[in-house]
Z-matrix of the N, CA and C atoms (Angstrom, degrees):
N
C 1 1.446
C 2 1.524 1 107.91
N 3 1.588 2 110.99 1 138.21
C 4 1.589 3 101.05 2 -179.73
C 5 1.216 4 106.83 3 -135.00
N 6 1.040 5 133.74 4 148.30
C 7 1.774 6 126.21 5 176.51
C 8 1.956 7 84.08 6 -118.41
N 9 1.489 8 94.06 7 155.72
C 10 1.585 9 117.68 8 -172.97
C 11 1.435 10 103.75 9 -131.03
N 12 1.396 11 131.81 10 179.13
C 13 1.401 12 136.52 11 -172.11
C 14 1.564 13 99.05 12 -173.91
N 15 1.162 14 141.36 13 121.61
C 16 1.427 15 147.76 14 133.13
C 17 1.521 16 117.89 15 -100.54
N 18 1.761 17 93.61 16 140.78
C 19 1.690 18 103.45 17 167.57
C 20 1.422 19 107.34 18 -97.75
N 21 1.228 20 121.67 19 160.21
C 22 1.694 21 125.10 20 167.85
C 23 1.358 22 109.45 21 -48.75
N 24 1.797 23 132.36 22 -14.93
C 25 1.484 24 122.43 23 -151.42
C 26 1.794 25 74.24 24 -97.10
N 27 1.365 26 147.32 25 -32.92
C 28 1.484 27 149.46 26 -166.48
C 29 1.520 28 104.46 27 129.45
N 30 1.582 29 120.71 28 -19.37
C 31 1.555 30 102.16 29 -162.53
C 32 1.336 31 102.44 30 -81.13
N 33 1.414 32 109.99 31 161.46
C 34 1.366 33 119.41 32 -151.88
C 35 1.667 34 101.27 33 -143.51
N 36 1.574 35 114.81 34 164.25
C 37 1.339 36 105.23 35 -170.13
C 38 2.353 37 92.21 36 -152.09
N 39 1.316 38 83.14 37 126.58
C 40 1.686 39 96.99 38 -174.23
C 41 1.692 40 93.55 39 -108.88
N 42 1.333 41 102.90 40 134.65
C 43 1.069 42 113.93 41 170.96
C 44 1.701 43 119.21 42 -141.17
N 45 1.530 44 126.17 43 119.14
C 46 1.138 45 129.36 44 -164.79
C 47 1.571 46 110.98 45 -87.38
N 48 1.142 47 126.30 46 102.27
C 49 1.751 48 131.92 47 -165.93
C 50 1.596 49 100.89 48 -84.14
N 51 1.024 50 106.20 49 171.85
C 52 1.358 51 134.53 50 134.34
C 53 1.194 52 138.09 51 -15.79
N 54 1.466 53 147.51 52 84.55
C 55 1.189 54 133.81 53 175.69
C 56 1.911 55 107.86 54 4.65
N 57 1.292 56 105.38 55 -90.93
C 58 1.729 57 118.90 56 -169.35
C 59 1.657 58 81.34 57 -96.95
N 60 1.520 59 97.25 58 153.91
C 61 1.087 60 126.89 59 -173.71
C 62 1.484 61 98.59 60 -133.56
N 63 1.777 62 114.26 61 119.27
C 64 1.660 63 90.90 62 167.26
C 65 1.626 64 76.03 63 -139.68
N 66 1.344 65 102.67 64 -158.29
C 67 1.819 66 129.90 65 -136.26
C 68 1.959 67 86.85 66 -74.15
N 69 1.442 68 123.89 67 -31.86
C 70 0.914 69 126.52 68 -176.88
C 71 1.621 70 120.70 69 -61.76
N 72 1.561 71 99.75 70 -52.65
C 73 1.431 72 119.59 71 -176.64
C 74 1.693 73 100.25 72 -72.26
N 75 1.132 74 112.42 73 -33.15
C 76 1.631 75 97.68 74 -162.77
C 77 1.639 76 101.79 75 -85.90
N 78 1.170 77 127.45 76 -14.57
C 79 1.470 78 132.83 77 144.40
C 80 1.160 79 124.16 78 -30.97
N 81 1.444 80 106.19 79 -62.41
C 82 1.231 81 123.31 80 167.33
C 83 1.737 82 122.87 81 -47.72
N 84 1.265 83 103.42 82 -42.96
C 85 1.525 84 101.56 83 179.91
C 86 1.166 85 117.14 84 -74.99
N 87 1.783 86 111.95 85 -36.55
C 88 1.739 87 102.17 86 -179.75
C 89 1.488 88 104.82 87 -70.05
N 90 1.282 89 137.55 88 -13.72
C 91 1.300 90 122.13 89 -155.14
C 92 1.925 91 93.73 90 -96.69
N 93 1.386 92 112.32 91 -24.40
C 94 1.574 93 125.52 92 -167.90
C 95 1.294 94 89.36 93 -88.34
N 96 1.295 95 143.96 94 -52.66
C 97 1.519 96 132.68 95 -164.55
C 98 1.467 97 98.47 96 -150.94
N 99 1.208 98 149.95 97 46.67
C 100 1.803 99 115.85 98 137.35
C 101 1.684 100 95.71 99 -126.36
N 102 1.399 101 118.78 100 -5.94
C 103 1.386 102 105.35 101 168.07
C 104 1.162 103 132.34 102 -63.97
N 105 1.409 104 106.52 103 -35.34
C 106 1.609 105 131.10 104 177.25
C 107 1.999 106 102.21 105 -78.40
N 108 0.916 107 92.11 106 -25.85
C 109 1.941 108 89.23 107 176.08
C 110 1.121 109 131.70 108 -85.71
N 111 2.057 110 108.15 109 -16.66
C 112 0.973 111 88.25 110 -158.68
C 113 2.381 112 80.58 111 -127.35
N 114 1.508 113 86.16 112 178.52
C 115 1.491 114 80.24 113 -173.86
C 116 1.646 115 97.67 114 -127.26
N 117 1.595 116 110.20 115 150.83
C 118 1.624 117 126.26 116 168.25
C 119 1.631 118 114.21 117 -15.24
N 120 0.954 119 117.18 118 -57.22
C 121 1.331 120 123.39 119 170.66
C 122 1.542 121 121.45 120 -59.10
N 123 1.115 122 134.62 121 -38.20
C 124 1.475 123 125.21 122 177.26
C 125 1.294 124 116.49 123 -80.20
N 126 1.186 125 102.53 124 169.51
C 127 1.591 126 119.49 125 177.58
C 128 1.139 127 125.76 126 -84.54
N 129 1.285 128 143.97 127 160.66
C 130 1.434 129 143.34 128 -171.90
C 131 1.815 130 89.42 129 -145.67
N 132 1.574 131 80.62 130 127.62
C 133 1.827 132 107.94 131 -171.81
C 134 1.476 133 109.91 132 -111.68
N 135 1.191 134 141.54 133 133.02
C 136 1.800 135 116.40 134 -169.90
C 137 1.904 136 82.26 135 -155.67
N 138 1.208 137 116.67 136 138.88
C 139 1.765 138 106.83 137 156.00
C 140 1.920 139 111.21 138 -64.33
N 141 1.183 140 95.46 139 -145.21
C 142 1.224 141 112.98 140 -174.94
C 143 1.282 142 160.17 141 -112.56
N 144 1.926 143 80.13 142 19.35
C 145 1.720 144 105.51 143 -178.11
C 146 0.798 145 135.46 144 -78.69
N 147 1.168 146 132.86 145 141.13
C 148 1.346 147 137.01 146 169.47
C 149 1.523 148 132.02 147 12.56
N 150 1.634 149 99.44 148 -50.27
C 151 1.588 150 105.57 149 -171.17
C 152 0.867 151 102.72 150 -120.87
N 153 1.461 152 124.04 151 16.63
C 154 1.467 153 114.17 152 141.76
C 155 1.539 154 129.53 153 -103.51
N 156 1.357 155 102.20 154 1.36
C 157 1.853 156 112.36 155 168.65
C 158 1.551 157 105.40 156 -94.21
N 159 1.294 158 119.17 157 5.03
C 160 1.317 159 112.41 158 -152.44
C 161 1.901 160 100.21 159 -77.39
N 162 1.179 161 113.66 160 116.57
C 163 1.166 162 129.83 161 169.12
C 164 1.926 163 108.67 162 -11.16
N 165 1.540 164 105.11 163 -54.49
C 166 1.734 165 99.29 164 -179.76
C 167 1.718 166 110.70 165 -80.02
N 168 1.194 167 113.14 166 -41.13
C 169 1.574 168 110.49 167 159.71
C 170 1.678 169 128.34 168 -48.24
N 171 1.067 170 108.03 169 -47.51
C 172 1.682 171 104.88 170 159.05
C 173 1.522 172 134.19 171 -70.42
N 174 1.356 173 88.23 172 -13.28
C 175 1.586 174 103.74 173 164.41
C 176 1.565 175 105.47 174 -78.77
N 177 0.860 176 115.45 175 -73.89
C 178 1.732 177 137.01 176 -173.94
C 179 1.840 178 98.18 177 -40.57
N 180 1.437 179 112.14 178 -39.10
C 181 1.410 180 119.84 179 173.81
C 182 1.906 181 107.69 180 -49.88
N 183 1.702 182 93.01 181 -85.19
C 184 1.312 183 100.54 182 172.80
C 185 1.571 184 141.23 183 -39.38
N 186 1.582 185 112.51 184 -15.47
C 187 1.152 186 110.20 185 -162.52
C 188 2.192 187 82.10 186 -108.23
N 189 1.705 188 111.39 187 0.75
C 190 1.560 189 75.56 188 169.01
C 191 1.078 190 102.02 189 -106.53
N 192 1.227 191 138.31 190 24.33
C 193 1.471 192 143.95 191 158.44
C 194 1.717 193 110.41 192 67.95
N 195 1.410 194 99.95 193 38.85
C 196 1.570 195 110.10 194 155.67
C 197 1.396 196 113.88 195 -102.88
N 198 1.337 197 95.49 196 134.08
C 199 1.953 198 94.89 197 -176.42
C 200 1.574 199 113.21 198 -74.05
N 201 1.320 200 110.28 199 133.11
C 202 1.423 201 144.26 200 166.46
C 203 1.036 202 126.09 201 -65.13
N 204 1.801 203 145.25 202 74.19
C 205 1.412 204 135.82 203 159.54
C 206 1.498 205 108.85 204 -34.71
N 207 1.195 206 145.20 205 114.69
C 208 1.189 207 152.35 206 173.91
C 209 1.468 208 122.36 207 -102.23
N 210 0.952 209 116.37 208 -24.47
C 211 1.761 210 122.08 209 168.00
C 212 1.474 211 114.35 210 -111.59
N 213 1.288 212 103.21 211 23.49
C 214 1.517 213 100.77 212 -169.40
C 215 2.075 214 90.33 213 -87.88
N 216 1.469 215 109.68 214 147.67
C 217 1.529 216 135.61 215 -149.19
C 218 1.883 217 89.03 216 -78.72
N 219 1.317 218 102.19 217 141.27
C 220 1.541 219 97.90 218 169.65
C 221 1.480 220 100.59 219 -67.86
N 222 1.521 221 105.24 220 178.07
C 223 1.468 222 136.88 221 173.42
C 224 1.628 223 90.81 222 5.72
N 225 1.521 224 120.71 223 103.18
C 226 1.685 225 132.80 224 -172.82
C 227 1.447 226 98.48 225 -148.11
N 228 1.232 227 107.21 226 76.53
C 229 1.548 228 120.06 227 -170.77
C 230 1.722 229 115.71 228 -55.79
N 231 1.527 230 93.90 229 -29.04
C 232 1.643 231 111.50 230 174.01
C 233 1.499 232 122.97 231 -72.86
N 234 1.839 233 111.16 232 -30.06
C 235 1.030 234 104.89 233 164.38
C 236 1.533 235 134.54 234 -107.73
N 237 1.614 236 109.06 235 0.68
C 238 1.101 237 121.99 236 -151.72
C 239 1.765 238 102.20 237 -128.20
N 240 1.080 239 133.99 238 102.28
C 241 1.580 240 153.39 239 -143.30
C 242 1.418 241 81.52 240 -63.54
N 243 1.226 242 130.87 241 -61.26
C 244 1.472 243 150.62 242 -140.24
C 245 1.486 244 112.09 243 -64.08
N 246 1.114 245 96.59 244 -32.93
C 247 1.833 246 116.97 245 -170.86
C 248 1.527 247 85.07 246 -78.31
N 249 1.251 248 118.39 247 -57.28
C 250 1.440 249 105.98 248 -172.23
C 251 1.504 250 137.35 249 -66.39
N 252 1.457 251 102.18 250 -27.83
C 253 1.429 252 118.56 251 158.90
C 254 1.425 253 127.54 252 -74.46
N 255 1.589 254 120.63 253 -14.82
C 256 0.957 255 114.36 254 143.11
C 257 1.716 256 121.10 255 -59.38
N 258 1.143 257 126.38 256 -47.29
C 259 1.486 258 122.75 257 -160.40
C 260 1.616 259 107.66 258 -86.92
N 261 1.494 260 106.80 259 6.24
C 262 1.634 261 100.44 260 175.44
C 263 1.903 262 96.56 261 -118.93
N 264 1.222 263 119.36 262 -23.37
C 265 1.893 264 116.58 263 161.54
C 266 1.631 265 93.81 264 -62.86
N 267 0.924 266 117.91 265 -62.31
C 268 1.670 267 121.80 266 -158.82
C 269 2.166 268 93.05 267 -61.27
N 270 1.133 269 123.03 268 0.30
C 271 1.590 270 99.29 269 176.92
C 272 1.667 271 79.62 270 -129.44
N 273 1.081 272 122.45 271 -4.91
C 274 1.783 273 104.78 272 166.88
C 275 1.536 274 127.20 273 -76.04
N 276 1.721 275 100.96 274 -22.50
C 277 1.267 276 122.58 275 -159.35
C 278 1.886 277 105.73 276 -78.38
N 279 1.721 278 95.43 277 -27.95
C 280 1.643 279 102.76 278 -175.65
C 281 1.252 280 126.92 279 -86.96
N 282 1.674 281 95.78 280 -4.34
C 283 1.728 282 98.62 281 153.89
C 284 1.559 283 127.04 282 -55.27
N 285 1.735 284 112.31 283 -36.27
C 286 1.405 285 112.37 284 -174.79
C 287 1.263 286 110.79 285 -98.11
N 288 1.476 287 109.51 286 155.61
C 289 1.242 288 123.31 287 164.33
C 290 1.494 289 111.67 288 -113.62
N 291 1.344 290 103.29 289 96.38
C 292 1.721 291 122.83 290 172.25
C 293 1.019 292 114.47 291 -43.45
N 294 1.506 293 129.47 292 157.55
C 295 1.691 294 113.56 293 146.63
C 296 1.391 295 113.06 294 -118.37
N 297 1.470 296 120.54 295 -10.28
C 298 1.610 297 114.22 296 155.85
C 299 1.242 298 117.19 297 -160.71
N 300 1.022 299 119.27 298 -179.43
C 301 1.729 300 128.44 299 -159.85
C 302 1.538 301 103.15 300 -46.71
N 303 1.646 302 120.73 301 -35.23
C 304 0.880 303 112.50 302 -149.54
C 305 1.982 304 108.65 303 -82.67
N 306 1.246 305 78.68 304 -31.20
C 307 1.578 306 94.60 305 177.91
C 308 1.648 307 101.94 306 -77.69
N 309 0.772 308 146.30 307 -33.82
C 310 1.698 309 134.43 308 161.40
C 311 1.355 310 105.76 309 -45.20
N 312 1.530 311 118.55 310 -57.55
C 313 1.261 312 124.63 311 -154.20
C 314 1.806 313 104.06 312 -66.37
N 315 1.387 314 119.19 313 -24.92
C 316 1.335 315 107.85 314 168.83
C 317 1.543 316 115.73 315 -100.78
N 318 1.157 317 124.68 316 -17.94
C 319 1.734 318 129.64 317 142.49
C 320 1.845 319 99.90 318 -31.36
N 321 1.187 320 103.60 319 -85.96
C 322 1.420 321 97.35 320 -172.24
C 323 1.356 322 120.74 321 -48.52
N 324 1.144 323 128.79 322 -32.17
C 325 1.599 324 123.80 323 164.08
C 326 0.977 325 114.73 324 -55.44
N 327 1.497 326 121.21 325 -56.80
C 328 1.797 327 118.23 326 178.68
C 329 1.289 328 106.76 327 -57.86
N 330 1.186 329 142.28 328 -73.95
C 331 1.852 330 149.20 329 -178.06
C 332 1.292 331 94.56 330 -12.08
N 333 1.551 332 110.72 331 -75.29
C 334 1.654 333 142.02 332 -171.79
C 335 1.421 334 105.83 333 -37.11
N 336 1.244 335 126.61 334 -53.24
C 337 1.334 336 125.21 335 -177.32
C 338 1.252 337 124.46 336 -114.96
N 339 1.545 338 99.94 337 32.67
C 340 1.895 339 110.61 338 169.91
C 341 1.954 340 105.93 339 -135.00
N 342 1.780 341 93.38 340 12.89
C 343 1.406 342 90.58 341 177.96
C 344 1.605 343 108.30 342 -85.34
N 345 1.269 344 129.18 343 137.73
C 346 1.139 345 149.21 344 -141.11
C 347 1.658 346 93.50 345 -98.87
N 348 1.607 347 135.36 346 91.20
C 349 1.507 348 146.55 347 -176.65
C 350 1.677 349 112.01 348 -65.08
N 351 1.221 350 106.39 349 -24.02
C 352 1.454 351 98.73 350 -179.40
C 353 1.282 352 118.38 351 -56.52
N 354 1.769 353 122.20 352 128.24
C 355 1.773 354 132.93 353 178.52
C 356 2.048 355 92.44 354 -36.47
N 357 1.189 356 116.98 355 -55.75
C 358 1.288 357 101.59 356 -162.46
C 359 1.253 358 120.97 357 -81.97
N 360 1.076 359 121.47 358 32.78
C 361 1.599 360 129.90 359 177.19
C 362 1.152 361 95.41 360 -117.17
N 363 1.682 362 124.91 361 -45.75
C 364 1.850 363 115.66 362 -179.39
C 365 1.725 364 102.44 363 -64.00
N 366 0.681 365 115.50 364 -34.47
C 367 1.319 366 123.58 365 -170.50
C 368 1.933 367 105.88 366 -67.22
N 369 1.065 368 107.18 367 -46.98
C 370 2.227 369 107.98 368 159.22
C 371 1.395 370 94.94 369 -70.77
N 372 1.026 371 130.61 370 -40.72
C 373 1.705 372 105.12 371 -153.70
C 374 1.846 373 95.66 372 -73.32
N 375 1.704 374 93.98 373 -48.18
C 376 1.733 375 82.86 374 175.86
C 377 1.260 376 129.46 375 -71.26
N 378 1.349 377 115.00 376 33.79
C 379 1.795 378 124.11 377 179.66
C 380 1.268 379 102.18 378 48.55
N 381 1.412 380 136.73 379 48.16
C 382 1.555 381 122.21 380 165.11
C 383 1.387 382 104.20 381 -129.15
């Protein structure tokens, strides 16, 4: 399981979870790594799961006083960088043939942080 993070400037933040992830653990991650990444001024983008509507997670949000998109559309590949960088790691990844977790797990770091953030690169990869 991996949770990811991009800012608009490109920097980006990989984080290796937990098998299952529920409302508890993912607490845990913003408070271990996107608090420290991210600053008062930016936005915080999340879809629409579960443990991220979760009543103590939106608490835990608000009280570190990073602003919250809250109506922003689940999985919105058009508006949301993330969706798309998933679907260009996920066709980089099927070039290799791993032989165990461990070797994915630094595959996916390299992919992850040699994917190219500029709007006009999603824009070739999605053939438009």
């Amino acid at each position: 399981m991996i949770w990811e993070a991009i800012k608009s400037d490109g920097s980006r933040l990989l984080v290796k979870c937990p098998t299952k992830v529920d409302a508890v653990a993912y607490r845990e991650i913003l408070k271990d790594h996107l608090f420290s990444f991210c600053q008062e001024s930016e936005f915080l983008i999340q879809d629409n799961a579960p443990i991220h509507k979760a009543k103590t997670t939106m608490k835990l949000i608000e009280d570190s006083k990073i602003c919250y998109m809250s109506d922003w559309p689940s999985q919105s590949p058009d508006l949301n960088i993330i969706e798309n960088m998933w679907s260009v790691l996920k066709s980089n990844l099927w070039k290799y043939n791993t032989k165990n977790i461990n070797e994915l797990w630094s595959l996916y770091q390299e992919e992850w942080m040699s994917i190219d953030t500029s709007p006009l690169y999603f824009l070739r990869y999605r053939g438009v």
